[in-house]
C-alpha positions as CSV (number, residue, x, y, z in Angstrom):
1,X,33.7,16.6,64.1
2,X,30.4,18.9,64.8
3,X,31.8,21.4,63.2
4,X,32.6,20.5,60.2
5,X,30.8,22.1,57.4
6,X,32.3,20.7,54.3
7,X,35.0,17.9,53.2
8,X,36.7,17.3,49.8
9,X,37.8,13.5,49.8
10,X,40.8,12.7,47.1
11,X,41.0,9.0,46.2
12,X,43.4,7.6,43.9
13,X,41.0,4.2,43.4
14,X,37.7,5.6,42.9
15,X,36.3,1.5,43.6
16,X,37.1,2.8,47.1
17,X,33.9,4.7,47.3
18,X,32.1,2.1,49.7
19,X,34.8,1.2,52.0
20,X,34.9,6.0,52.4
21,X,31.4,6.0,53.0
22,X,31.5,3.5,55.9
23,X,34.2,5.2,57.6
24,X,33.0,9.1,56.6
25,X,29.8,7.2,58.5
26,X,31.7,6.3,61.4
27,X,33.0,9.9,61.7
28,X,29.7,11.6,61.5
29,X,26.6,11.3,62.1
30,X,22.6,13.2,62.1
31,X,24.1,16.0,60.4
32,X,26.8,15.0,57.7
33,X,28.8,17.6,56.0
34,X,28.7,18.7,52.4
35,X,30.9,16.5,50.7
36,X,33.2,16.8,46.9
37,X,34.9,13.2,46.4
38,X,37.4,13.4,43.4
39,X,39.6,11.2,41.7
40,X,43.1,11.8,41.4
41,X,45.8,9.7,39.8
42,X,48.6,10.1,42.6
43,X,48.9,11.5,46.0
44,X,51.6,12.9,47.7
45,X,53.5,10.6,49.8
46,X,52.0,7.7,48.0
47,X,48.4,8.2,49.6
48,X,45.5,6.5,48.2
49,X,43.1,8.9,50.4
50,X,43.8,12.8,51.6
51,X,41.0,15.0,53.0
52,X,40.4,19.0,52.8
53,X,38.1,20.1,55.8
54,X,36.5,23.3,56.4
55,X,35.0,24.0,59.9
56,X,32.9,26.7,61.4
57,X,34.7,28.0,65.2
58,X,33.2,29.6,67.8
């Protein structure tokens, strides 16, 4: 996960903003990525969270 640069987190329940952080916490840490969280009314596959991650590759 050191190599991730930048994450885009969709939610469908934005009150789900604490219980994200503790787990984007868990994923990362010292360095944390840029992050874009937006709300969106419904996921594909009935998903209340989906992630877009761009990483830099030696």
């Amino acid at each position: 996960m050191d190599d991730v640069l930048q994450l885009t987190l969709y939610l469908t329940d934005m009150d789900a903003c604490e219980s994200v952080n503790e787990t984007y916490e868990r994923y990362f840490e010292d360095t944390y990525p840029t992050r874009t969280t937006v709300g969106a009314c419904e996921l594909l596959g009935g998903a209340t969270v989906t992630a877009d991650a761009a990483a830099a590759l030696e």
